[in-house]
Backbone bond lengths (Angstrom), bond angles and torsions (degrees), N, CA, C in turn:
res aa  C-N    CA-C-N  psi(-1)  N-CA   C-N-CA  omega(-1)  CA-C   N-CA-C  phi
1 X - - - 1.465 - - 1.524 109.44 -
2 X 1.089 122.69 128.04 1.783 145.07 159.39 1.745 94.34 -25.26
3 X 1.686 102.79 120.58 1.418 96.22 145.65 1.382 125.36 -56.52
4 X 1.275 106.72 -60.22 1.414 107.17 -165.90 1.528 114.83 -96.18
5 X 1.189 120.11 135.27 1.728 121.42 -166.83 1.563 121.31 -57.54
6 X 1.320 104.18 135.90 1.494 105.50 167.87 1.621 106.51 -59.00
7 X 1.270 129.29 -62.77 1.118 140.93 176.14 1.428 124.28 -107.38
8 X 1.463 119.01 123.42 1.025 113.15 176.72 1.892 126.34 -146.30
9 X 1.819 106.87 110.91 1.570 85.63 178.88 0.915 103.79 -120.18
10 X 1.594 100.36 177.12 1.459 130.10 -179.22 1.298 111.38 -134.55
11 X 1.619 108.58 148.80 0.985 133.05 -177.66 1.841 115.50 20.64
12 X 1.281 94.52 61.19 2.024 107.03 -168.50 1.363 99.93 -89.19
13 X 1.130 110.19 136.52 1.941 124.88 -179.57 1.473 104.31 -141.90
14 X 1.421 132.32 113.75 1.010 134.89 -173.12 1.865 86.19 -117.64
15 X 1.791 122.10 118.98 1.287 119.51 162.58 1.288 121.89 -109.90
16 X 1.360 138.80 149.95 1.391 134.87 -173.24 1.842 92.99 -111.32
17 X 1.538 116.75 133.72 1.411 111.02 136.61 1.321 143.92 -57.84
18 X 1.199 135.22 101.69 1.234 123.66 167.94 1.209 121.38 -76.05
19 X 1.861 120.41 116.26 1.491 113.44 -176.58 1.559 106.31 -103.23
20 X 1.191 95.71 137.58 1.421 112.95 -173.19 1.834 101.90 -126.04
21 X 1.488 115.01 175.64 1.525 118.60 -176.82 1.881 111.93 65.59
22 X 1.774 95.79 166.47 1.385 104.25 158.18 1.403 137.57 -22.32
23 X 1.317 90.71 -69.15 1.566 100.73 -176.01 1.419 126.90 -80.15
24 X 1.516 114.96 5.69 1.251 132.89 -156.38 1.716 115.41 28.64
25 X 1.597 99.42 84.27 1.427 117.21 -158.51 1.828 84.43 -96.91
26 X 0.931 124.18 -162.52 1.942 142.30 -175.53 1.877 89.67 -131.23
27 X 1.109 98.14 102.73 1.859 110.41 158.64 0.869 127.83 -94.42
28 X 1.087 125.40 -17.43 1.311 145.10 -178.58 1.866 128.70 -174.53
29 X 1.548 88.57 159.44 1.850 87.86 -179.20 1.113 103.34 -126.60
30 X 1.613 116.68 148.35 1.512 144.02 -163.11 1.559 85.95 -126.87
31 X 1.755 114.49 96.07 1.049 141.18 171.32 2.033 106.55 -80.36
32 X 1.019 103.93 77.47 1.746 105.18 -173.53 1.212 119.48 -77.38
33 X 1.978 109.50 -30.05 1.728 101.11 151.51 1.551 96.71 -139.49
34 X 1.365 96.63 149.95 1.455 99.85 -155.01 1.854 109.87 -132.90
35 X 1.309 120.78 54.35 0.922 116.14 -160.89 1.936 130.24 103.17
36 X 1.457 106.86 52.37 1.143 110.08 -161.96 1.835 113.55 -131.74
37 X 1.345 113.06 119.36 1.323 128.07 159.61 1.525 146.26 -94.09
38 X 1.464 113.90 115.89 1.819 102.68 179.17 1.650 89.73 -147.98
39 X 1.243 100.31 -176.21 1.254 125.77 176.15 1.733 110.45 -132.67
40 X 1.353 108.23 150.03 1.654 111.98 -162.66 2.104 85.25 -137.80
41 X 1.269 105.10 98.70 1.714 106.63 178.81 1.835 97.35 -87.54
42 X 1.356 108.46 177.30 0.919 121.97 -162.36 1.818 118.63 -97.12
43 X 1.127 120.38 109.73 1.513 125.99 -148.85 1.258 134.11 114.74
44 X 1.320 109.05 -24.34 1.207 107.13 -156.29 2.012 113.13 -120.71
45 X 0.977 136.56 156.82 1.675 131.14 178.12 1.579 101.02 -107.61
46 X 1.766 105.02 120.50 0.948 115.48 175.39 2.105 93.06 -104.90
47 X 1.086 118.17 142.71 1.571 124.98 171.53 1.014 119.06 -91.46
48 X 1.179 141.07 134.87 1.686 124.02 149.34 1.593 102.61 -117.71
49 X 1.303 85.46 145.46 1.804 99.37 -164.48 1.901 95.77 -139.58
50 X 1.514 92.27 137.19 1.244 110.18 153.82 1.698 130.34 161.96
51 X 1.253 131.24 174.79 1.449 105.39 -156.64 1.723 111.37 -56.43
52 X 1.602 96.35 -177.42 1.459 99.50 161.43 1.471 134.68 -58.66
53 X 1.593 118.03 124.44 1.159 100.81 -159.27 1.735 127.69 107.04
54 X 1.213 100.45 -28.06 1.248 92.48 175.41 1.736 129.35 -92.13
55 X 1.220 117.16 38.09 1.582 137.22 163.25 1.741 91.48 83.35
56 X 1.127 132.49 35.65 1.745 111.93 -173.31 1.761 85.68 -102.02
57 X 1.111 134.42 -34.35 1.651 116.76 171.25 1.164 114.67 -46.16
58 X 1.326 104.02 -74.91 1.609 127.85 -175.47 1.322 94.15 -43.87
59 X 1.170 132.82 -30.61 1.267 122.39 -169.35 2.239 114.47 -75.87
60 X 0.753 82.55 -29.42 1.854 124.13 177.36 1.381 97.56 -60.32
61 X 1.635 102.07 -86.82 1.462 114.69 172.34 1.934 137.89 -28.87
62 X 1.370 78.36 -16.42 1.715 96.49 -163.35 1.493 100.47 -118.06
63 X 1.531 129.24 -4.61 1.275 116.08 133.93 1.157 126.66 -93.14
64 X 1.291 134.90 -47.04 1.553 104.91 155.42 1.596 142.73 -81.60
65 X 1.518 97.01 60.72 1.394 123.73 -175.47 1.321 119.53 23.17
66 X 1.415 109.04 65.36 1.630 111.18 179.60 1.448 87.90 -118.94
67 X 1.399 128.67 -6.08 1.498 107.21 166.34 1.499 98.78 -127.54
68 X 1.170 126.05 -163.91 1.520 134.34 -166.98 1.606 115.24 -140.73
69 X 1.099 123.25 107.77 1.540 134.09 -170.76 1.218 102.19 -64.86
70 X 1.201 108.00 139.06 1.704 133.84 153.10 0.955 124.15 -23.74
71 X 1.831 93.69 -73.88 1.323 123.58 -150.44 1.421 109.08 -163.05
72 X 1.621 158.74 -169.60 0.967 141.96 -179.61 1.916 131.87 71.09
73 X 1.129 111.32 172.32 1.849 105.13 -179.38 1.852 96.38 -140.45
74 X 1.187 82.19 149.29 1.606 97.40 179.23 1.638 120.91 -105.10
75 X 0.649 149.10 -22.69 1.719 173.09 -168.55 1.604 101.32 10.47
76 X 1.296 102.87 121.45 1.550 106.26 -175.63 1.381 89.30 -139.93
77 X 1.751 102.69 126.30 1.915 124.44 168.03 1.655 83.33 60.64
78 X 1.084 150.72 14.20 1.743 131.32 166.14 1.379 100.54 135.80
79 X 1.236 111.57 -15.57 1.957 115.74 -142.88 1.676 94.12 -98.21
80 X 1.192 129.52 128.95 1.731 119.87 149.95 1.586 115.03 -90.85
81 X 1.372 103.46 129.32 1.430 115.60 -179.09 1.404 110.80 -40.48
82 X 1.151 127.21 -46.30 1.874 136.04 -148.02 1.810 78.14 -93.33
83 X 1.083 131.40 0.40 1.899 119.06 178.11 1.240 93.51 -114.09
84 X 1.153 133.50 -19.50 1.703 131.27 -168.39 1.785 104.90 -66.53
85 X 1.498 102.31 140.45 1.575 116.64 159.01 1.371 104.11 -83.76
86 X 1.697 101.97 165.38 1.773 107.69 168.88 1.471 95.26 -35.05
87 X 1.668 117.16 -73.48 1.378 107.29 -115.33 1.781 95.07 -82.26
88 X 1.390 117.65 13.98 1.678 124.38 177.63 1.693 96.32 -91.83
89 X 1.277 112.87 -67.69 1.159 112.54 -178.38 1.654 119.53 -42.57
90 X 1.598 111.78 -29.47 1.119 90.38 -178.47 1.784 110.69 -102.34
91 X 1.399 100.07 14.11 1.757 101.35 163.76 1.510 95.13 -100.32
92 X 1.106 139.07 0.62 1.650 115.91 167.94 1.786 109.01 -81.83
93 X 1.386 102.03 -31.61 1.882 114.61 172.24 1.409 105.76 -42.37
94 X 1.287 114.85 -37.42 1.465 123.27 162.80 1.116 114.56 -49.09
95 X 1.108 151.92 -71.96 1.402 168.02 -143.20 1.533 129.65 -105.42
96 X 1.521 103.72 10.35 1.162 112.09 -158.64 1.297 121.44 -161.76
97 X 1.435 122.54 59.59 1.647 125.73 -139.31 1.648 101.75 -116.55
98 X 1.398 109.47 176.49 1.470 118.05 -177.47 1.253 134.67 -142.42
99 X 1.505 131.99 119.28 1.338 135.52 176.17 1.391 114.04 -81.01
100 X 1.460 104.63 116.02 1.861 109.24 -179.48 1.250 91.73 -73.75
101 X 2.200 95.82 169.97 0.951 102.83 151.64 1.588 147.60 -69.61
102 X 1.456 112.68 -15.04 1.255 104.09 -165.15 1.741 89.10 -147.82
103 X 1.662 101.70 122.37 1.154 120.14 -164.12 1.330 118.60 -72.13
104 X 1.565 117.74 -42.27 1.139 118.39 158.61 1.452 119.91 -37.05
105 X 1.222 144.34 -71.57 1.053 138.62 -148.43 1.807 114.32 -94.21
106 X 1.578 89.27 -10.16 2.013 94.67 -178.10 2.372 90.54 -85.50
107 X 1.070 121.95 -4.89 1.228 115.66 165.15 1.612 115.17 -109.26
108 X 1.798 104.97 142.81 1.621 84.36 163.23 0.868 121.53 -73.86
109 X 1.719 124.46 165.48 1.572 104.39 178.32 1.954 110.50 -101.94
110 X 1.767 104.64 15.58 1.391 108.86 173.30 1.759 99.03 -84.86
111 X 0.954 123.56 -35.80 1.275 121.07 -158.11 1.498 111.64 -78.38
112 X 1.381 131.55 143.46 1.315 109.48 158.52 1.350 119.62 -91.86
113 X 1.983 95.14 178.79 1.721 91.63 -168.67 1.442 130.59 -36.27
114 X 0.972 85.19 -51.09 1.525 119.40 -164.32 1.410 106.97 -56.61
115 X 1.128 123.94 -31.32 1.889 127.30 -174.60 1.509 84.80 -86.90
116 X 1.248 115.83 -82.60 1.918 104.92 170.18 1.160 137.54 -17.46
117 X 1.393 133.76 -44.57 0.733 144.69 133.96 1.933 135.32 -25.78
118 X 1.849 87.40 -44.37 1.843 100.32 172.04 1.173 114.86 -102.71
119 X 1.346 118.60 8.38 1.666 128.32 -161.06 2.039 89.68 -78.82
120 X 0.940 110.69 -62.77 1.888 103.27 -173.24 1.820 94.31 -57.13
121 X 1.173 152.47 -41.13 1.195 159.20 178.76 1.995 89.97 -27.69
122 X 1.612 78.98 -83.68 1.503 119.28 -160.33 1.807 96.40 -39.34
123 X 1.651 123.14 -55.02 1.013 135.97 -151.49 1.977 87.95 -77.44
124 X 1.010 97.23 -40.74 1.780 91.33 -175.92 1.896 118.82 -82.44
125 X 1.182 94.21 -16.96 1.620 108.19 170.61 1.242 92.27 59.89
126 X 1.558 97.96 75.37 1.861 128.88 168.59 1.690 86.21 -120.95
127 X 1.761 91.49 121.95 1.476 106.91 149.55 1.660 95.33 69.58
128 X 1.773 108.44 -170.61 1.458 130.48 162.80 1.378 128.82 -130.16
129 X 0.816 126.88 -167.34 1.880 127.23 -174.15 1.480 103.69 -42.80
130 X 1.516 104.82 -66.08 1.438 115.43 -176.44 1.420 127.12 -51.98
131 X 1.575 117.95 -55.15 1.139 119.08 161.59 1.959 116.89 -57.28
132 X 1.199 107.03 -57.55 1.491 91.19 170.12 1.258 129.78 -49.65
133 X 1.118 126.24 -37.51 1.584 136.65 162.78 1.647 110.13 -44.00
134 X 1.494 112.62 -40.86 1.537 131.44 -176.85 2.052 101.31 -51.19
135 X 1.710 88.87 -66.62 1.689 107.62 -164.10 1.390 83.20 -67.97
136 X 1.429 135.76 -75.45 1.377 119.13 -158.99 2.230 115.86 -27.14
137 X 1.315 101.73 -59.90 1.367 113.47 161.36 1.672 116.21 -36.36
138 X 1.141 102.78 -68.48 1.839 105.07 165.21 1.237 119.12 -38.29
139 X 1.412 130.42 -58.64 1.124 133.97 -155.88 1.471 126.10 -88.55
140 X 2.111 104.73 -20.24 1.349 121.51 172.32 1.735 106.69 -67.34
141 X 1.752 102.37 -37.51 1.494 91.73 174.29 1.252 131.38 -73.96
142 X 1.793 116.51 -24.99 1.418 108.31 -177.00 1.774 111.74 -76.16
143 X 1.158 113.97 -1.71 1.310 121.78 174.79 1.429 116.64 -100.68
144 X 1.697 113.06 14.07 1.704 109.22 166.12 1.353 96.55 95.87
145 X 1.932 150.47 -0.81 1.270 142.11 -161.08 1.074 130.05 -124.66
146 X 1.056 128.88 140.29 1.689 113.67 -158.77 1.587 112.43 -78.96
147 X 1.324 127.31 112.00 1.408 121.31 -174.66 1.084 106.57 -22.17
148 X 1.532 110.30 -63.19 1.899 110.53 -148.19 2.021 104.79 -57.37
149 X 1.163 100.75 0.07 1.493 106.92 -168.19 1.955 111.74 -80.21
150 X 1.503 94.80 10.19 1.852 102.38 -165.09 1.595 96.76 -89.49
151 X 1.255 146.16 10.81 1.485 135.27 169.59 1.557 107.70 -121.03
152 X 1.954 103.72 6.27 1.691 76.56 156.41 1.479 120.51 -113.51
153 X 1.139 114.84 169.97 1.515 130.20 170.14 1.682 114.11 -44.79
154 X 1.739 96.62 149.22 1.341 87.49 -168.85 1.859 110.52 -84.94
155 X 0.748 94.13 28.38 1.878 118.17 -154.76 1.535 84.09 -90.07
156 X 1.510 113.53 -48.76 1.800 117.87 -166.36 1.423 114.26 -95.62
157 X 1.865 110.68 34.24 1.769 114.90 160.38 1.683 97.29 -143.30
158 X 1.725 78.90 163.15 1.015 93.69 175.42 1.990 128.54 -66.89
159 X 1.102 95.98 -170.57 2.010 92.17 175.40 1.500 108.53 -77.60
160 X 1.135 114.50 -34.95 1.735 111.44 176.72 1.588 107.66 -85.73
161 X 1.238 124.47 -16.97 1.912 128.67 154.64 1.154 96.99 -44.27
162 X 1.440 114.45 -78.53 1.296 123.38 -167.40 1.426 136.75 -56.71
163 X 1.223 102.47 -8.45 1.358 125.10 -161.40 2.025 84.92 -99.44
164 X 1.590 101.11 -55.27 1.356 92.88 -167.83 1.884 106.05 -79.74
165 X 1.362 103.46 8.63 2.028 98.25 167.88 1.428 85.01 -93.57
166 X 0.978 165.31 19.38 1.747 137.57 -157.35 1.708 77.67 -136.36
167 X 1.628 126.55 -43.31 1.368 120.98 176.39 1.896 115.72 -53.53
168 X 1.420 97.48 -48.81 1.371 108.92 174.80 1.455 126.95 -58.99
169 X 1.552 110.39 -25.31 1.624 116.04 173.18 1.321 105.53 -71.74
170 X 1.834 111.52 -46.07 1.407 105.50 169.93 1.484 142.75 -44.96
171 X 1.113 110.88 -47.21 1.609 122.56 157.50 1.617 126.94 -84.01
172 X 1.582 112.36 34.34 1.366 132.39 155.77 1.432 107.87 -72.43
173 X 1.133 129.99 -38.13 1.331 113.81 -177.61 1.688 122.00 -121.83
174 X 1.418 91.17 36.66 1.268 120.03 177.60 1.760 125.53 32.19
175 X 1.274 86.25 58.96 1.672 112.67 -171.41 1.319 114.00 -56.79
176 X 1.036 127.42 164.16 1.910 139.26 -177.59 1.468 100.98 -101.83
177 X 1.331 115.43 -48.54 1.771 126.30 -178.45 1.300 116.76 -102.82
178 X 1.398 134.88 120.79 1.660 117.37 149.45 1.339 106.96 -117.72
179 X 1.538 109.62 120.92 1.491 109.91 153.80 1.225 141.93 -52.03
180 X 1.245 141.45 110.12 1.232 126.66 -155.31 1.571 94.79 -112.95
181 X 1.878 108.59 115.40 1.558 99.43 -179.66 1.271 88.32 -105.59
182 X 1.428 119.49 134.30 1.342 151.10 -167.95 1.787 110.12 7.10
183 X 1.371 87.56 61.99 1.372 75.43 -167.73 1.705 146.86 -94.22
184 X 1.484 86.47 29.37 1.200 122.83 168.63 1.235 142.23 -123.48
185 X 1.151 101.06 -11.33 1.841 116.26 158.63 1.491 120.05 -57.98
186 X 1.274 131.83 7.96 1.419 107.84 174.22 1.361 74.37 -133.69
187 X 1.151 150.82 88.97 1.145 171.95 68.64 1.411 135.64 -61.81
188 X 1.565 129.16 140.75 1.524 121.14 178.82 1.385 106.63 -70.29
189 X 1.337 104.85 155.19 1.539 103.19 168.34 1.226 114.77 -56.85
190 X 1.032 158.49 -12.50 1.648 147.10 -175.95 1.642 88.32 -61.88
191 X 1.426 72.46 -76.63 2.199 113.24 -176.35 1.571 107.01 -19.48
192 X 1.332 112.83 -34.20 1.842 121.72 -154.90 1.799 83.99 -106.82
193 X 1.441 132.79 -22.66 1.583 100.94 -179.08 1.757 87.57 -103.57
194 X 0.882 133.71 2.30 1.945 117.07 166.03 1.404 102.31 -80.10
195 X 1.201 137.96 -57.00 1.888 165.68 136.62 1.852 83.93 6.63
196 X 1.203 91.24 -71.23 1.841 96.89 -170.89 1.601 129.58 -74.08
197 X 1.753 101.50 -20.84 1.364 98.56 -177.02 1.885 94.36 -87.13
198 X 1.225 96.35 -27.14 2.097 97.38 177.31 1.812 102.57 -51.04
199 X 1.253 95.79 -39.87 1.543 96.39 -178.22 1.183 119.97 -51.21
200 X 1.341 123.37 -58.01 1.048 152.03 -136.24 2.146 94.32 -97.40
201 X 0.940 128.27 -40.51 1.380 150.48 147.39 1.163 109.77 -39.73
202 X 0.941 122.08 -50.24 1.965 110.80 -154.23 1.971 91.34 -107.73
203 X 1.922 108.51 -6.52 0.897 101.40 -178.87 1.949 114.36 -86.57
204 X 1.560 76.73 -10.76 1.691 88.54 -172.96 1.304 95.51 -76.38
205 X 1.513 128.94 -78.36 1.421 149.41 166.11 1.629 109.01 -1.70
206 X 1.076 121.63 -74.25 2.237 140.30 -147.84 1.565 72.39 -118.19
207 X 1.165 171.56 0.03 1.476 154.76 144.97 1.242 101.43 78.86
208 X 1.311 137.62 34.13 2.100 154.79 163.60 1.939 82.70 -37.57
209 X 1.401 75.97 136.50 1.934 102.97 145.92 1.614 104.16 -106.19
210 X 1.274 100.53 145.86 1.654 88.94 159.86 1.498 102.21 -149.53
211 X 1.432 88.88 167.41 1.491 110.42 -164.40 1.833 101.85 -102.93
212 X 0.983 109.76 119.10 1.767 89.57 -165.53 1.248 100.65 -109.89
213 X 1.449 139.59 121.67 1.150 136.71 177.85 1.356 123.82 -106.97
214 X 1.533 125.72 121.45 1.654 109.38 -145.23 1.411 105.53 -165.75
215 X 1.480 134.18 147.34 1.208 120.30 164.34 1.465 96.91 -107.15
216 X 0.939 138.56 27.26 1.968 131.83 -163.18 1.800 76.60 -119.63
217 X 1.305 100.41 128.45 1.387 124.28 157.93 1.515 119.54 -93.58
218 X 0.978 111.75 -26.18 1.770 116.43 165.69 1.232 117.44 -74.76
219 X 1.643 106.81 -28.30 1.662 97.56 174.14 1.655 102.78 -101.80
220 X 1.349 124.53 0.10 1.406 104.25 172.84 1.472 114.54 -87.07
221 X 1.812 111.35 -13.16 1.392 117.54 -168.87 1.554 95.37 -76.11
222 X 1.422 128.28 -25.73 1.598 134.29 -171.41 1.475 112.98 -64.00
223 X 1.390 92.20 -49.20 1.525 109.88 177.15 1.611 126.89 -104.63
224 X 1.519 128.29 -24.68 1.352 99.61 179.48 1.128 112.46 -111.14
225 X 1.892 123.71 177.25 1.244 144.92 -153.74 1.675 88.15 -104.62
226 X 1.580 125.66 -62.39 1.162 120.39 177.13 1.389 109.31 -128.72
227 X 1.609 103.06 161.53 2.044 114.34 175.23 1.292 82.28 -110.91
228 X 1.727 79.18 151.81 1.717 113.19 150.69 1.695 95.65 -135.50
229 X 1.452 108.15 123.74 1.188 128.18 -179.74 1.489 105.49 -102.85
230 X 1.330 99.62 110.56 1.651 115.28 169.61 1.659 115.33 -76.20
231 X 1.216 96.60 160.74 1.689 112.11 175.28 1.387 130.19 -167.51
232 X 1.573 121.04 80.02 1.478 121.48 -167.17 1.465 104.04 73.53
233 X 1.437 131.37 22.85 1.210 106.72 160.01 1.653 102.22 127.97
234 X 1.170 124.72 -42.14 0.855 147.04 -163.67 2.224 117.95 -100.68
235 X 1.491 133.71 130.32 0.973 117.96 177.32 1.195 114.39 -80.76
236 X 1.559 142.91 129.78 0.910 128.15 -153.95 1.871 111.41 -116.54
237 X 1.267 109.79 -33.01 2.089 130.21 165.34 1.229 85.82 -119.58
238 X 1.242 119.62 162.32 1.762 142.10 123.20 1.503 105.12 -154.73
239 X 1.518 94.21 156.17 1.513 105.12 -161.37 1.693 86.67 165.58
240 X 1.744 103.33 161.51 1.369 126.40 -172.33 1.687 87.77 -61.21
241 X 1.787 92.55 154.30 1.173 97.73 162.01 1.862 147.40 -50.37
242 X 0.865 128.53 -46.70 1.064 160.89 -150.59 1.436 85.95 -64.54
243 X 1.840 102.87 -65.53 1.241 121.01 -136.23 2.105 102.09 -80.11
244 X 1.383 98.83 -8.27 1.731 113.11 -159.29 1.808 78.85 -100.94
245 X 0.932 126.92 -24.75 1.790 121.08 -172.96 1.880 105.85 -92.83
246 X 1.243 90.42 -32.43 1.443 96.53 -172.18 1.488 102.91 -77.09
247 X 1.189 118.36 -54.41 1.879 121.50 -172.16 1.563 101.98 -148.58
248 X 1.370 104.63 83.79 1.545 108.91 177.85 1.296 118.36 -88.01
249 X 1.490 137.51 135.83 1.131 149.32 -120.28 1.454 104.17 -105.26
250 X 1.245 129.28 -30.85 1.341 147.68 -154.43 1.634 103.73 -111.84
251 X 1.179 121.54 150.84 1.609 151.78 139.20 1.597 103.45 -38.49
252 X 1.034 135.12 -90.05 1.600 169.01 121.16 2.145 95.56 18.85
253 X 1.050 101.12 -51.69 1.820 109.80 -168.64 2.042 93.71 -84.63
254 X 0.895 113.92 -29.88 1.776 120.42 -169.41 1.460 94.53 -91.39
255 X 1.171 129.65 -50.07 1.135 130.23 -173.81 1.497 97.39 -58.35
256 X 1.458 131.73 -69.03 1.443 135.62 167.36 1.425 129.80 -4.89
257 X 1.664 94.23 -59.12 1.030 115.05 164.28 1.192 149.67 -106.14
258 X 1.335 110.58 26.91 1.506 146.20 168.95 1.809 85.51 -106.84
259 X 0.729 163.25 -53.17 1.570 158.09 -156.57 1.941 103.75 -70.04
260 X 1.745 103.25 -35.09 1.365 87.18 -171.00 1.421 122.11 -106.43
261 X 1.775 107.64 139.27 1.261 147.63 -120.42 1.859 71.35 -82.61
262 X 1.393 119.22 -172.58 1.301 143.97 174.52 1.416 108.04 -94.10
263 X 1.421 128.81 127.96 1.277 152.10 -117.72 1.628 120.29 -158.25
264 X 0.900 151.24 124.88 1.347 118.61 173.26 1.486 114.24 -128.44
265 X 1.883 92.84 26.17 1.330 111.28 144.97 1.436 121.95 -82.17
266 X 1.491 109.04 -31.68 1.607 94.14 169.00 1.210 135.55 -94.55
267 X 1.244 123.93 33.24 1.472 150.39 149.70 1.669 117.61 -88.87
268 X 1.710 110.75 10.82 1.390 115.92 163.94 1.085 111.87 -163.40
269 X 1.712 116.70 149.58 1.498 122.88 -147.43 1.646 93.64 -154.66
270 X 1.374 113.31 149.21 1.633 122.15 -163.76 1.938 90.61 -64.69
């Protein structure tokens, strides 16, 4: 593991106005993260878990600048987002990619794989037809898929297909980080430990950090090294896995894990 962090924030507060009245005045603020620190080293899946609502998207979102901080610094490979120019910010897009939750709808369903797949290529003006045509082929296999399978529609796989083309777009631009917002919950359990052991594989292989974003404690115990347990905004434990299942520190973290059901993902751990 990296001494020094691939990613690292501090004290990050992302607030929303809520406008309410006539004039659509600000009555109030919906503080979704409100003061929150971790570090994300290089190799390894740190999780943050907690119900709906409790800022762990937004939290996601706001390192790869799809939302906009408050307050706080983000620091990715050395760099803080709020110091970055275009043309940095858009070499960290490089380095720093994301698996939705729900596969269907993070693909079009006009396009085939295979252009999806070359669409971050295309947008960064990596390579040409031919060579992209090359990596697309590369990348369907390291994700379990049969190359020749890149001119059909995403209409003709299944949810864990799709799940593993939306993984494969991610590592098009051969990123250091992928966030993974829950990205295995709209999957069956079979579907979510093949989904997870691919993870866990390509994490060994290309040396990925990931960011795992999740309320399933059975599937974060499968997959991560450490939690950060959210709550209203705020992180409330974090610490290696093991140690947050074994004697978790919190009211809020027991309750969590008093909620989850029997698993026979959590009878195995990386």
């Amino acid at each position: 593991m990296s001494v020094k962090p691939l990613i690292q924030v501090r004290d990050l507060k992302v607030h929303f106005p809520v406008k309410r009245g006539f004039l659509g005045r600000s009555a109030a603020t919906v503080k979704a993260v409100n003061g929150i620190s971790f570090d994300l080293f290089a190799g390894e899946t740190l999780a943050i878990v907690g119900e709906s609502g409790s800022g762990k998207s937004t939290t996601g979102y706001a390192i790869l600048g799809m939302e906009h901080p408050t307050s706080g610094h983000i620091v990715i490979a050395g760099q803080d987002r709020a110091d970055m120019n275009a043309a940095q910010r858009r070499a960290i897009t490089r380095r720093v990619q994301i698996v939705f939750q729900d596969p269907s709808s993070a693909l079009n369903p006009r396009m085939s794989i295979g252009d999806s797949i070359a669409e971050p290529l295309r947008i960064h003006g990596i390579g040409n037809a031919k060579s992209r045509r090359a990596e697309v082929a590369d990348l369907l296999a390291l994700v379990g898929l049969q190359p020749n399978a890149a001119d059909r529609l995403p209409g003709a796989f299944s949810g864990g297909q799709r799940q593993r083309v939306v993984i494969a777009r991610a590592l098009a631009l051969d990123p250091d980080v992928i966030v993974c917002d829950e990205a295995v919950s709209a999957l069956d359990v079979s579907i979510q430990s093949q989904i997870l052991n691919l993870l866990l594989q390509l994490q060994a292989d290309l040396g990925l950090a990931y960011l795992f974003i999740s309320h399933d404690l059975s599937v974060v115990h499968h997959i991560a090294d450490r939690i950060a347990v959210m709550q209203a905004g705020v992180i409330v434990e974090q610490g290696p896995v093991e140690a947050i299942f074994a004697d978790p520190q919190t009211d809020y973290t027991r309750q969590l894990l008093a909620a989850v059901p029997h698993s026979p993902l959590l009878s195995q751990h990386r």
